[in-house]
C-alpha positions in Angstrom: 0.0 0.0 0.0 1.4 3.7 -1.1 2.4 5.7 1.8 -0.3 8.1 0.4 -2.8 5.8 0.9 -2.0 5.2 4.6 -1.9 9.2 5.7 -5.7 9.0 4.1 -6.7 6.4 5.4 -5.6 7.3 8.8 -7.1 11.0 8.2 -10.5 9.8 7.4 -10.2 7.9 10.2 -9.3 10.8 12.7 -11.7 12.9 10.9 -14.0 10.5 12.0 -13.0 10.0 15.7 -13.1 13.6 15.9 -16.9 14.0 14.9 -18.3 10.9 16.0 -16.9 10.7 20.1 -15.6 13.2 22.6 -12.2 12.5 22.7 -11.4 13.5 26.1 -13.9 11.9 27.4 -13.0 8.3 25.8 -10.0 7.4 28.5 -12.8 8.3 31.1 -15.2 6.2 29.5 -12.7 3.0 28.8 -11.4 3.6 32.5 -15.2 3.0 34.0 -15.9 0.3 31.6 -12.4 -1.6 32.2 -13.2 -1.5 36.3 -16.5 -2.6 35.6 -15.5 -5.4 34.0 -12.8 -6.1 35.9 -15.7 -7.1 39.0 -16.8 -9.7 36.3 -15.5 -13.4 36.3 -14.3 -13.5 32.5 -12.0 -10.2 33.9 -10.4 -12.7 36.3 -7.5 -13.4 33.4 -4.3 -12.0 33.0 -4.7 -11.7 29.4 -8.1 -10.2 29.3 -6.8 -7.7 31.5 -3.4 -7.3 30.1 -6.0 -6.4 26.3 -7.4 -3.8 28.8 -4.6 -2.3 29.9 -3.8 -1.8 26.2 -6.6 -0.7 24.7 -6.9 1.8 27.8 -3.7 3.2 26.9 -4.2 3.3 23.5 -7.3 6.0 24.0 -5.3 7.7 26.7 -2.8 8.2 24.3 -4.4 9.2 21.3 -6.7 11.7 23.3 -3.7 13.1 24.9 -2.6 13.5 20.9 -5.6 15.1 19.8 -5.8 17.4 22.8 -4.0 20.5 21.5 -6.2 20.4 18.5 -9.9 21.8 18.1 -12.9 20.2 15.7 -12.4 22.9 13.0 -8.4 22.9 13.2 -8.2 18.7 12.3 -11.2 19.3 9.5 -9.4 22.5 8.4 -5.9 20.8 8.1 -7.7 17.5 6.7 -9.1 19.6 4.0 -6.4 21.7 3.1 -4.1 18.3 2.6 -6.7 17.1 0.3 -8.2 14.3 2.9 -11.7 14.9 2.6 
């Protein structure tokens, strides 16, 4: 795959993430899902948890990412690059 291809395909899908969820919000979110299900039996496994633990991260990180930007400055700059 072009190297082209991947930066649009990973714009449309930050454009999407952007309009579709609250982005700070998200680690919250994962945070009180991931302790509720860690009170559940199937959540008594390292490697469930240890996926968890990841995919927490993963949010945490890409919020924290996304944080310096606005709505209209990541559709602005997606536009102007020819994105969308």
């Amino acid at each position: 795959m072009p190297s082209q291809d991947v930066m649009t395909a990973v714009a449309h899908f930050i454009s999407e993430v952007q309009f579709e969820y609250e982005l700070k919000e998200l680690p919250n979110e994962m945070q009180e899902i991931g302790n509720l299900l860690l009170e559940t039996p199937q959540a008594n496994d390292l490697h469930v948890r240890e996926k968890m633990l990841r995919c927490q991260k993963f949010i945490k990180d890409f919020s924290k990412l996304m944080d310096p930007f606005s709505t209209h400055e990541v559709e602005t700059a997606l536009k102007q690059n020819g994105y969308v």
